[in-house]
DSSP file (Angstrom, degrees, kcal/mol; ACC not computed):
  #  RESIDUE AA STRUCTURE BP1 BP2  ACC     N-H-->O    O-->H-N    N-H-->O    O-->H-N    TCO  KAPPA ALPHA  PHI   PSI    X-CA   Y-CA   Z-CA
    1    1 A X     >        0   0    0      0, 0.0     4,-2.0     0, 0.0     3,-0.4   0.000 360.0 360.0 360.0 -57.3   85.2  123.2  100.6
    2    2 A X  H >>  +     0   0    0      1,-0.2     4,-3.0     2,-0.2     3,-1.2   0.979 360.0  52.6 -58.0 -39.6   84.0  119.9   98.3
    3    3 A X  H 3> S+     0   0    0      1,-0.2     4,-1.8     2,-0.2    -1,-0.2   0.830 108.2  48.9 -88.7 -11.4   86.0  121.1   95.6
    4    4 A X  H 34 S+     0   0    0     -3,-0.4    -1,-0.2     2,-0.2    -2,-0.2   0.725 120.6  43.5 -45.1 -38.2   89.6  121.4   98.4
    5    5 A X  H XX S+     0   0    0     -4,-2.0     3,-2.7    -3,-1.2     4,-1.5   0.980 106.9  57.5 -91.3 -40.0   88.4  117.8   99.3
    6    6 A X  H 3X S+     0   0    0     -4,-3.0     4,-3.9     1,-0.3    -2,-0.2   0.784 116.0  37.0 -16.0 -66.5   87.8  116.9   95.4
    7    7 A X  H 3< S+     0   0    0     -4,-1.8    -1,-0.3     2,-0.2    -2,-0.2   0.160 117.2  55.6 -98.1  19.2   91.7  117.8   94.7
    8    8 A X  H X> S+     0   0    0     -3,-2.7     4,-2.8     2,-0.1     3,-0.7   0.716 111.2  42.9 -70.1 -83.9   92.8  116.2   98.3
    9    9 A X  H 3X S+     0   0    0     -4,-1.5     4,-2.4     1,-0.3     5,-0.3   0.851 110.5  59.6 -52.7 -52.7   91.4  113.2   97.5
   10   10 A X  H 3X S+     0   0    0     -4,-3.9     4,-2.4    -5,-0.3    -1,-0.3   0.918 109.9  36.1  -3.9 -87.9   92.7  113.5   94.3
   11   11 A X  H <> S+     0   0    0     -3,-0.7     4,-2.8     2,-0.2    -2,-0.2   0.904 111.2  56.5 -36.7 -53.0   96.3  113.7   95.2
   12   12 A X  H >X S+     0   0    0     -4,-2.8     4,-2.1     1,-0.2     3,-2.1   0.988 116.3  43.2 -61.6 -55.5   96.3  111.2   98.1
   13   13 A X  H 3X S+     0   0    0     -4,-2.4     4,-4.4     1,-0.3    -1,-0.2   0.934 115.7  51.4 -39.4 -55.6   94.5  108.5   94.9
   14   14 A X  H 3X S+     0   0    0     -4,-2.4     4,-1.5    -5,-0.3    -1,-0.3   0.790 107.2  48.7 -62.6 -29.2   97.2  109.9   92.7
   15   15 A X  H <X S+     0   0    0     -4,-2.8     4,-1.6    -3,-2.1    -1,-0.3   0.887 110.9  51.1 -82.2 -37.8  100.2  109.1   95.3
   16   16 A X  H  X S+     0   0    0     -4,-2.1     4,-2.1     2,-0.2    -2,-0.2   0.641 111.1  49.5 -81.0 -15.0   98.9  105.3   95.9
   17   17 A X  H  X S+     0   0    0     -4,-4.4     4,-1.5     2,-0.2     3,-0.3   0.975 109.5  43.2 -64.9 -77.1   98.9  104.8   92.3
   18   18 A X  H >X S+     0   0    0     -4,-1.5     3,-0.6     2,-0.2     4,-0.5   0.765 118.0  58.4 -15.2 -61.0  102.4  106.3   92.0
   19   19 A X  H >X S+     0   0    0     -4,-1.6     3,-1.6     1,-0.3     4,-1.2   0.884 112.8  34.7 -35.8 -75.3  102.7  103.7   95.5
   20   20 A X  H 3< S+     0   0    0     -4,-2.1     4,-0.4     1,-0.4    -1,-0.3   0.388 113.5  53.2 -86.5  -7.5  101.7  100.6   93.8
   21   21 A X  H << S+     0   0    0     -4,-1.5    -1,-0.4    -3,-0.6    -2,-0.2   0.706 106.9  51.0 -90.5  -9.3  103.0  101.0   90.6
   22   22 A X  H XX S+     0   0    0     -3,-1.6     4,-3.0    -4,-0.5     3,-1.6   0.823 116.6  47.7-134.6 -63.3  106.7  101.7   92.0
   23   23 A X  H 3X S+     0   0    0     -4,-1.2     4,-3.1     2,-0.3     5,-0.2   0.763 108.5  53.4 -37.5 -37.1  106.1   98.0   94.4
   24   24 A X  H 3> S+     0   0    0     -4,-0.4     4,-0.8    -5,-0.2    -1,-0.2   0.697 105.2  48.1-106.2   6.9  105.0   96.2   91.7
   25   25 A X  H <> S+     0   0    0     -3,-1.6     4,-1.1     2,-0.2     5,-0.3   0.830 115.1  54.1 -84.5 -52.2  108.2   97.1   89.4
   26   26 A X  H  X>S+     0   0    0     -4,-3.0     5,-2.6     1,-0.2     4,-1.0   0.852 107.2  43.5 -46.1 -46.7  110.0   96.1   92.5
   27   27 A X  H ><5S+     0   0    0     -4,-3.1     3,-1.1     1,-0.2    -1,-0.2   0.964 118.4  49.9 -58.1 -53.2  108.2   92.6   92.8
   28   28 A X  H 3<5S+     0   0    0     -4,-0.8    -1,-0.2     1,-0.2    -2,-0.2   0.742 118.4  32.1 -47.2 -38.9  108.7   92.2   88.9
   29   29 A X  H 3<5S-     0   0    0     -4,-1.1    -1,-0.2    -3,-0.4    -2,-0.2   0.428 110.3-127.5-101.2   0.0  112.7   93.0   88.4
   30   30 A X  T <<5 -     0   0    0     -3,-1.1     5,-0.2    -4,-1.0    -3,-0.2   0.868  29.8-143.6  31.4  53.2  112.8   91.3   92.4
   31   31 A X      < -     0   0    0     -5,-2.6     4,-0.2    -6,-0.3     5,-0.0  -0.025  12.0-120.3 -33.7 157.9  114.8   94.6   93.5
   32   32 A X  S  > S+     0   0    0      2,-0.2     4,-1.7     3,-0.1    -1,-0.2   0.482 105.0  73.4 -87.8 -12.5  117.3   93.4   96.0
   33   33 A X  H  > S+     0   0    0      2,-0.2     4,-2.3     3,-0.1     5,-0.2   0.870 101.6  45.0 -54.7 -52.4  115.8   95.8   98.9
   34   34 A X  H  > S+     0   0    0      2,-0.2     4,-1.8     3,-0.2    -2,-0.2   0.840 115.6  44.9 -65.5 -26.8  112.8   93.4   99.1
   35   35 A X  H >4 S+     0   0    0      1,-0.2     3,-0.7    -4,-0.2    -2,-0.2   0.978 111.7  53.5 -79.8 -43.9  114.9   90.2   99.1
   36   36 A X  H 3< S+     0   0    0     -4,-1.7    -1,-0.2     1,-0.2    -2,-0.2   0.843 115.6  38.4 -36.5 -52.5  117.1   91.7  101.4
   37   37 A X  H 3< S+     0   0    0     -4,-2.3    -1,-0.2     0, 0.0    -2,-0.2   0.619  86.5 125.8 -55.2 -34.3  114.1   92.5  103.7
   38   38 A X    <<  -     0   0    0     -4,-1.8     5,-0.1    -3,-0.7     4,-0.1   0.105  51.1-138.8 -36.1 133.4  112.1   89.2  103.2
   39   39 A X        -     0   0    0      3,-0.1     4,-0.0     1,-0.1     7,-0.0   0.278  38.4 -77.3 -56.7-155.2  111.2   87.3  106.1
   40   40 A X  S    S+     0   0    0      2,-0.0     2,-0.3     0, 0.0    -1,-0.1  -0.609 103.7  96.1 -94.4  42.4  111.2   83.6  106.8
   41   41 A X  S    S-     0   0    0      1,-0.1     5,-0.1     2,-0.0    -2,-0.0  -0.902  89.9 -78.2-135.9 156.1  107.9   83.3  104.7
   42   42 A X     >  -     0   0    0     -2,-0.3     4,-0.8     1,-0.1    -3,-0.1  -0.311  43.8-115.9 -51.0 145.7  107.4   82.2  100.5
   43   43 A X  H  > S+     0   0    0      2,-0.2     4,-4.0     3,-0.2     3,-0.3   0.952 118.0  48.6 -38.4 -73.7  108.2   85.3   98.3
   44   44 A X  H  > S+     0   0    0      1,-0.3     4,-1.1     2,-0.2    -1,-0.2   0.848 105.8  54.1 -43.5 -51.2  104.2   85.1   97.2
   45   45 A X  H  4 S+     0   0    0      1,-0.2     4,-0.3     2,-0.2    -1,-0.3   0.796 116.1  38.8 -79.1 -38.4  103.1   84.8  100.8
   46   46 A X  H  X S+     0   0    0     -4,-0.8     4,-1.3    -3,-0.3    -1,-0.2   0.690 113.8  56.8 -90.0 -27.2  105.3   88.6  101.7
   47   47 A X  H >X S+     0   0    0     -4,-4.0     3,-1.9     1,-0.2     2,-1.6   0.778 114.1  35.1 -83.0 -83.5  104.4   90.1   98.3
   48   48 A X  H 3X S+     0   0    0     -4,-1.1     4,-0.6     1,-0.3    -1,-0.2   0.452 115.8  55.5 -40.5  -9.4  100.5   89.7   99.1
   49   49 A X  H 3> S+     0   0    0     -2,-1.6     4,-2.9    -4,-0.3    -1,-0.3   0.852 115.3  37.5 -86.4 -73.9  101.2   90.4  102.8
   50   50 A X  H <X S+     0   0    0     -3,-1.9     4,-1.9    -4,-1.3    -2,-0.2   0.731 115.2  55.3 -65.7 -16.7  103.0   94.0  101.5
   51   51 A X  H  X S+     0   0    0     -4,-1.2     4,-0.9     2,-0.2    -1,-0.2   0.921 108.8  54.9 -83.4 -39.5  100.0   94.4   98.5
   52   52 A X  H >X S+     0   0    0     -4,-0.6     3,-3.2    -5,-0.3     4,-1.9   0.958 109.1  47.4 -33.9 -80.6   97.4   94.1  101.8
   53   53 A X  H 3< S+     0   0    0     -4,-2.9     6,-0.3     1,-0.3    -1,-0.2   0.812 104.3  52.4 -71.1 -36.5   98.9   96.6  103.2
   54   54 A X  H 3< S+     0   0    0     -4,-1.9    -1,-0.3     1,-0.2    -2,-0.2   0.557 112.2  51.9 -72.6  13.2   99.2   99.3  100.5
   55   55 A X  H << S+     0   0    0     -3,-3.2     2,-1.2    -4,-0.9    -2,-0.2   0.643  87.1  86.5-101.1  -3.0   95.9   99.0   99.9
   56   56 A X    ><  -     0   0    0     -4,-1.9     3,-2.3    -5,-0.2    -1,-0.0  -0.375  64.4-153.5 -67.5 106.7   94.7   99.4  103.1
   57   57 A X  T 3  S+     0   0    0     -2,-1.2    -1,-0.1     1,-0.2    -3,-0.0   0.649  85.2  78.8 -62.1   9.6   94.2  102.9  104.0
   58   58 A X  T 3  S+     0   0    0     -5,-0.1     2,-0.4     2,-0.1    -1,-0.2   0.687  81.4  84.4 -93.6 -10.5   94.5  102.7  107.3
   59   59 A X    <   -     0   0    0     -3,-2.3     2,-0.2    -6,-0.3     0, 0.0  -0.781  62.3-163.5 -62.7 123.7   98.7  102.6  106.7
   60   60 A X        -     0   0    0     -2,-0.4     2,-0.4     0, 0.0    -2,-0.1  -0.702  23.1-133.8-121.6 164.4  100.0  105.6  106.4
   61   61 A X        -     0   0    0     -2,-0.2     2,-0.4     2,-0.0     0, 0.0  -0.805  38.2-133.7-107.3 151.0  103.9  106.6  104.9
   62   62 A X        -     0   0    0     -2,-0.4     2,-0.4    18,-0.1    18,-0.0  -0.889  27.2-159.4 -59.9 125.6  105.2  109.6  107.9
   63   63 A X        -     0   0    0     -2,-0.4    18,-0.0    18,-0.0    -2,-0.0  -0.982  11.6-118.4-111.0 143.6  106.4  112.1  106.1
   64   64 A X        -     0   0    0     -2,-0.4     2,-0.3     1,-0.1     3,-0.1  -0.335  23.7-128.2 -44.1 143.7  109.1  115.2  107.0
   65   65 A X        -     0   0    0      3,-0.2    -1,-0.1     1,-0.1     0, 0.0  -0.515  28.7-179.7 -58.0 159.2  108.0  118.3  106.8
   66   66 A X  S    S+     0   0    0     -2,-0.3    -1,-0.1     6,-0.0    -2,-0.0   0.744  75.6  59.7-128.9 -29.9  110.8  119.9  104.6
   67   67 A X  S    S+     0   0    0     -3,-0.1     2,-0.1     2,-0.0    -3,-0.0   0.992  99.6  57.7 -17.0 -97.9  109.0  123.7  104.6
   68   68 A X     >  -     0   0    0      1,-0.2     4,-1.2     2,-0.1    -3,-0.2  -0.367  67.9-170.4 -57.1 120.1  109.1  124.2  108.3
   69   69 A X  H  > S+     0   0    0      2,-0.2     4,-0.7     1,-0.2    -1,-0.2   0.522  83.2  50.7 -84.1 -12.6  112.8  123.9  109.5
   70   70 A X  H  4 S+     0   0    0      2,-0.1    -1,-0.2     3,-0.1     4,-0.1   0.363 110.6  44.3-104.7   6.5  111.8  123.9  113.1
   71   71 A X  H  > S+     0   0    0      3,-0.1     4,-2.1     2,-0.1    -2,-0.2   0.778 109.6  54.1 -68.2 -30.2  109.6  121.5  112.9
   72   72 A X  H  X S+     0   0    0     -4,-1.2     4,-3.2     1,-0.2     5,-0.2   0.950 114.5  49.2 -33.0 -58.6  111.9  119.2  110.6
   73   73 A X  H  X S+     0   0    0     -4,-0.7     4,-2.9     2,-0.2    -1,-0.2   0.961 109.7  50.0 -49.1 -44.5  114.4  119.8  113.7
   74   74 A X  H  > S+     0   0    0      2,-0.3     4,-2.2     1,-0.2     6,-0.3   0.993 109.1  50.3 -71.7 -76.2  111.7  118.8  116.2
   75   75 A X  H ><>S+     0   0    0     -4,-2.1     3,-1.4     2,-0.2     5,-1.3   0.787 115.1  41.4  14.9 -96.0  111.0  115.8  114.3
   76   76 A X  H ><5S+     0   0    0     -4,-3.2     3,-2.3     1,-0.3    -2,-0.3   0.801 114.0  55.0 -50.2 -57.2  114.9  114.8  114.2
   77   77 A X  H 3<5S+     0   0    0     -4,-2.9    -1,-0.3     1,-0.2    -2,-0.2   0.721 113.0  45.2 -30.3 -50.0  115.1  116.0  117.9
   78   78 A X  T <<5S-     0   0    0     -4,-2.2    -1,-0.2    -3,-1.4    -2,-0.2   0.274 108.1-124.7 -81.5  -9.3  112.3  113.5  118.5
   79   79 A X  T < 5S+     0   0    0     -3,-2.3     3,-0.4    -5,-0.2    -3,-0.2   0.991  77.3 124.2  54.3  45.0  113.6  110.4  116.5
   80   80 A X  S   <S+     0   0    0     -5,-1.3     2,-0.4     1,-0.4    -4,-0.2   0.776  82.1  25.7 -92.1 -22.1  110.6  110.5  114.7
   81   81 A X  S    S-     0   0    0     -9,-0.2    -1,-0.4    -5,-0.0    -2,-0.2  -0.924  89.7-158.4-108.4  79.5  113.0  110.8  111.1
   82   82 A X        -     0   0    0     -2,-0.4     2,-0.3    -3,-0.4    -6,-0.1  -0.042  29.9 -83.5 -16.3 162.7  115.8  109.2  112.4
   83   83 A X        -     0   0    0     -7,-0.1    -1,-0.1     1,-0.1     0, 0.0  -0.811  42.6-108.3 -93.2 140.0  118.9  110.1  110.4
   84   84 A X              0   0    0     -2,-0.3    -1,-0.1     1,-0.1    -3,-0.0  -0.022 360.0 360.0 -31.6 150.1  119.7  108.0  107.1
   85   85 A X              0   0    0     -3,-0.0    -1,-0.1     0, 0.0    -2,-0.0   0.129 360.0 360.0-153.7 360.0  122.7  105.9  108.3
């Protein structure tokens, strides 16, 4: 069982690396998704805002199942994935 959570905990670390390194080439080239998104607040004020929150673990991403195809449906049925638009 510790060594299942070992290579859990693992992953989850390995994915919020993957997270923050993928945000913080956006804040560096100033992808156009974030400017697009930006509030009414300083640039600095919304990046450290958005850094907060990917490190807090208590944010979570939802993700689809992609496996199960009736739960995916159930999901979509549910608006929990809206559809891309």
């Amino acid at each position: 069982m510790n060594k299942q959570r070992t290579g859990i905990n693992s992953r989850r670390k390995d994915k919020k690396e993957k997270w923050q390194s993928g945000f913080q080439h956006m804040v560096n080239i100033k992808d156009q998704k974030l400017v697009d998104l930006q509030p009414l607040v300083p640039w600095d004020d919304w990046v450290e805002g958005l850094e907060a929150i990917i490190d807090n673990s208590g944010y979570h991403l939802d993700e689809i199942s992609e496996s199960n195809t009736e739960k995916v449906q159930e999901e979509k049925n549910r608006n929990i994935h809206p559809p891309v638009t």
